[in-house]
C-alpha positions, 0 to 999 in steps of 0.5 A: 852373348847370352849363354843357355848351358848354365854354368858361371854367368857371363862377364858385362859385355861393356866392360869386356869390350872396354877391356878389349879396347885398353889391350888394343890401345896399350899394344898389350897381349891378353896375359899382359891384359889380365895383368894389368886388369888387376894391377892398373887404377886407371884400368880398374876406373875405365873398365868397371867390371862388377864384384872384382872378377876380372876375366882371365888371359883364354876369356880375353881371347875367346871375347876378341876373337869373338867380336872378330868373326864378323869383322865387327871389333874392326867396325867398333874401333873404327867407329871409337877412333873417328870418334876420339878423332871429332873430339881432338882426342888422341889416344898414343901409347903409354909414356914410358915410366920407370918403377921400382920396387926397393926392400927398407929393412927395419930391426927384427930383434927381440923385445929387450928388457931393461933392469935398473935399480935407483938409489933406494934399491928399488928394481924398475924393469921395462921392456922395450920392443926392438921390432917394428910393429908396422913391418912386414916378412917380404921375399925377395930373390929368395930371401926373406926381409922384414921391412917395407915395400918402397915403389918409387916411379919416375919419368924417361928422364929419371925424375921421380913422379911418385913414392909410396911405402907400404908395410 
């Protein structure tokens, strides 16, 4: 799959052929694909396509219809699956987790300045910042929010597999 007209140099063909595998695998069309390309660890950790660039949903289809013409993704995946099989691994689909993405809102007021003055009339100021530093600007449903980001996942039954907060 060499390309002699110049142009941007073609992507590994072992990482385009990994990535078709995990699309075939996960019942994913080819936007969903280029999705979870970019979003997915454990795709990122399979595929290891070089530099970060990660092919788009048309490059995805050209590479499979491509492997297609002459029936050759058909013998690849037969291969690959008897494989697997030999091994007494299975490849099923994806379980089902649940993910949501849940806005914490932090104070965004104004640094304040506190004056006293003690017993020798002496003038202590101290200024004392209401913001959080760490907090972010976030737009959700339109509306801006200053907080964090909190991604919880849990299992079919409810339960919560994994929590993470960022900024």
């Amino acid at each position: 799959y060499v390309r002699d007209n110049g142009g941007r140099p073609a992507y590994p063909l072992l990482s385009m052929f990994k990535a078709v595998l995990l699309g075939q695998w996960h019942n994913l069309s080819d936007p969903e694909l280029e999705y979870s390309l970019i979003t997915r660890i454990d795709f990122q950790l399979f595929y290891r396509f070089d530099d970060f660039r990660i092919p788009d949903h048309s490059t995805l289809c050209r590479y499979r219809n491509w492997l297609a013409q002459d029936n050759t993704l058909a013998e690849l995946l037969a291969l690959i699956n008897r494989q697997l099989t030999d091994r007494g691994l299975k490849v099923e689909k994806a379980s089902a987790a649940i993910v949501d993405a849940t806005i914490i809102q932090t104070a965004g007021g104004k640094q304040r300045q506190s004056i006293e003055v003690d017993d020798e009339g002496q003038v202590n100021s101290q200024t004392t910042p209401s913001k959080d530093k760490d907090a972010r600007w976030i737009k959700k449903d339109g509306r801006f929010h200053l907080g964090y980001k909190q991604h919880t996942r849990t299992d079919a039954e409810g339960y919560i597999e994994k929590l993470h907060i960022t900024p």
